[in-house]
C-alpha positions in Angstrom: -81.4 -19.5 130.3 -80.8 -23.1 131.0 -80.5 -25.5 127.8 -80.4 -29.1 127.1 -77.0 -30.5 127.7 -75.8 -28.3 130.3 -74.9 -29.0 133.8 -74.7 -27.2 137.3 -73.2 -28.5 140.1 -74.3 -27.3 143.5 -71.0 -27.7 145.4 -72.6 -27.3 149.1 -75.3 -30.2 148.5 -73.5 -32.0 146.5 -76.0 -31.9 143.4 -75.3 -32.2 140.0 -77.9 -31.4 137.5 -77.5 -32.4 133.7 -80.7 -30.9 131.6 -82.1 -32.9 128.7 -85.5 -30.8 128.2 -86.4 -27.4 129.6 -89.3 -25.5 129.5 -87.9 -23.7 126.8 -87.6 -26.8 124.9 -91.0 -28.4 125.8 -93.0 -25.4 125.9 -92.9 -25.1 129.8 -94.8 -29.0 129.6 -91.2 -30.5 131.2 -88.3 -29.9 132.8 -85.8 -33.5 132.7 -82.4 -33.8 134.1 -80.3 -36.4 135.7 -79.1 -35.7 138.9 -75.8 -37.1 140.8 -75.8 -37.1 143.7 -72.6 -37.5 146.0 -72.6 -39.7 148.6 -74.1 -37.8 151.8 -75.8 -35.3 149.5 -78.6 -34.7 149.8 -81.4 -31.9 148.7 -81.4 -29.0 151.5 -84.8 -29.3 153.1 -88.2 -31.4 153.0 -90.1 -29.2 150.8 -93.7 -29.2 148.8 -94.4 -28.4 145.0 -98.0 -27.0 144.8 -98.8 -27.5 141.1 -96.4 -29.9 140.1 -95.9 -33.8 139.7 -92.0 -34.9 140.2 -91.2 -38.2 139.2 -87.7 -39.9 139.9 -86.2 -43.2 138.2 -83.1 -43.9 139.8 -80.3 -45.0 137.6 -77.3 -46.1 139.6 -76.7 -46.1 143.3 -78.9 -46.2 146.3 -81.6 -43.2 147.5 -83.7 -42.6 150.4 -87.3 -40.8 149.9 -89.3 -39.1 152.5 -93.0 -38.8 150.8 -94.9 -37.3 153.1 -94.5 -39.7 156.3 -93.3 -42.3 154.8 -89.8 -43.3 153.9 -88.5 -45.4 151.1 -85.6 -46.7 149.9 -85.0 -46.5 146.3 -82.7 -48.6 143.8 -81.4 -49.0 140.3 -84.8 -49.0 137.9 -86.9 -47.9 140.9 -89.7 -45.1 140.3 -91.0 -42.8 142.8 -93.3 -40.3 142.1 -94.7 -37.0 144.2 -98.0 -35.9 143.3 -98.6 -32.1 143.7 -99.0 -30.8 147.9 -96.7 -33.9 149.1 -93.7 -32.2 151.1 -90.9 -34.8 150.2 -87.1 -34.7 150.3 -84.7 -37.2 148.9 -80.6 -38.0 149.9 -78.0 -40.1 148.9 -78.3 -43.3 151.1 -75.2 -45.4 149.6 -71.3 -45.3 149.4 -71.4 -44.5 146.4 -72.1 -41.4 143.7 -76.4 -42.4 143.1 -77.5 -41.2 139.4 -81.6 -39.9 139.1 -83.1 -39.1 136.1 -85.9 -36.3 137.0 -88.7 -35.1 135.5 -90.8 -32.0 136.7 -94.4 -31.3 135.1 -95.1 -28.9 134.6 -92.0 -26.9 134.1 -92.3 -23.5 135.6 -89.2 -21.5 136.4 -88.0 -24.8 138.3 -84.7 -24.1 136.4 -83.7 -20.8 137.1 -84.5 -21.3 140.7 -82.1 -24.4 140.4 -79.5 -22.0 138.8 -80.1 -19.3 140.8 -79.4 -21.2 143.8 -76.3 -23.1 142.5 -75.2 -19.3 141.7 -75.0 -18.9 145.5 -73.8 -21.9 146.2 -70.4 -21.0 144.0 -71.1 -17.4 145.4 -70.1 -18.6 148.8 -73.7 -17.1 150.5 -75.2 -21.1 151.4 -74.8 -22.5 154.4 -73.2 -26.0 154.8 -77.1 -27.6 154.8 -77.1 -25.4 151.6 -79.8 -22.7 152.7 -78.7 -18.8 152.0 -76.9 -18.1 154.9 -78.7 -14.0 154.8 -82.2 -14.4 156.1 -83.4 -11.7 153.5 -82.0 -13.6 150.8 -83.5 -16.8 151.2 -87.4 -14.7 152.1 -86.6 -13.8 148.3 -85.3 -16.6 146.7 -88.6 -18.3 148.8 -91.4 -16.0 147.5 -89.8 -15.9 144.0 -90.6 -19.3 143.3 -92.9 -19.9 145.8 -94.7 -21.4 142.8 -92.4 -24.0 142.6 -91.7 -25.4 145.9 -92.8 -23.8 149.6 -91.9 -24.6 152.9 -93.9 -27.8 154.5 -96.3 -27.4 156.6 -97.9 -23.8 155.3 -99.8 -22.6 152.6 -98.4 -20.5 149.8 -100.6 -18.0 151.6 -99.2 -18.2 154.7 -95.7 -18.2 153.4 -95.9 -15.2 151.4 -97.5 -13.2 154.3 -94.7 -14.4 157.1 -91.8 -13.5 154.1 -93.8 -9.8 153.6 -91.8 -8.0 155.9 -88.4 -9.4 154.3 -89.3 -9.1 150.5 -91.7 -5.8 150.5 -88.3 -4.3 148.9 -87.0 -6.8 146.8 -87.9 -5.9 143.2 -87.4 -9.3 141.7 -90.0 -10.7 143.8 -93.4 -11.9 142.3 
């Protein structure tokens, strides 16, 4: 269980999450952390959060967006905010270390996938892009919080039925 004041630090990405609310703290309404990110870093994939609203306020350093298809760059005091169904992805776009705080509403289990992710990272099983490198892995680690962020381009539907075949064993899944 993730608590305010902790930190994880995805070494493959690059990420660094620092938590100051969780849905243990909030009741599952938020989950807030500032996020370093190195420069190059950057988060693995272009991906979509069907129920949630993410909203980044960078803090220090320089950020690149994709919303959808459009691309911003983002400074010190900028906001940017997804609304729920928008596939996005975000990188470090300067020289230097860029600082975001984060807020994800609502919560969901947005930190243990964070942690459980980071846990493979450290484990060794991610690949340099930061993806699990074992293809039945990552149909788990997809379906499990499929909730929180799917591929884009398909339907939660459409991802749970191609990621069947992988996950019809996995007894964590949901």
């Amino acid at each position: 269980m993730i608590t305010p004041g902790q930190t994880l630090e995805n070494p493959v990405t690059g990420e660094r999450f620092t938590f100051t609310d969780t849905a243990g703290s909030t009741g599952g309404e938020l989950l807030a952390f500032e996020l370093a990110l190195r420069p190059g870093g950057a988060v693995p994939i272009p991906h979509v959060h069907p129920i949630q609203t993410e909203r980044f306020e960078v803090v220090a350093g320089l950020m690149r967006f994709r919303l959808g298809l459009r691309r911003r760059l983002a400074g010190p005091g900028d906001v940017v905010e997804v609304a729920p169904g928008v596939v996005h992805g975000f990188a470090n776009a300067g020289d230097e270390e860029a600082r975001v705080r984060v807020e994800v509403r609502p919560a969901l289990q947005m930190e243990e996938m964070l942690a459980e992710v980071v846990a493979l990272a450290h484990a060794g099983r991610m690949t340099r892009r930061g993806l699990p490198r074992n293809l039945r892995e990552l149909a788990i680690l997809a379906r499990t919080y499929d909730l929180e962020a799917h591929a884009p381009l398909l339907s939660i539907g459409l991802q749970r039925l191609l990621l069947a075949p992988l996950v019809v064993v996995a007894p964590h899944a949901r």
